[in-house]
C-alpha angles and dihedrals in degrees: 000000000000090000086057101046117030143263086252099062102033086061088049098049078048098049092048087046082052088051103045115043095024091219113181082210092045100062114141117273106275082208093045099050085051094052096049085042090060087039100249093148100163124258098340087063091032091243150063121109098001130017116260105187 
């Protein structure tokens, strides 16, 4: 699902599961905070997990 959609939103729907439930096992991706921090947000940046340049 993560290749579809996008790294971005798939750190934010895991940050408002985080929110909402308050889950200790639902905390955000660590992997996936640093890559929207550096700005690695999937196809639309031309990186993220993978490279798409």
């Amino acid at each position: 699902m993560a290749f579809r959609c996008g790294d971005r939103f798939c750190f934010i729907v895991n940050v408002l599961l985080y929110l909402e439930f308050r889950e200790p096992i639902l905390p955000p991706a660590p992997l996936l905070e640093q890559l929207d921090t550096v700005g690695y947000r999937g196809r639309k940046t031309g990186r993220g997990f993978r490279d798409y340049g």
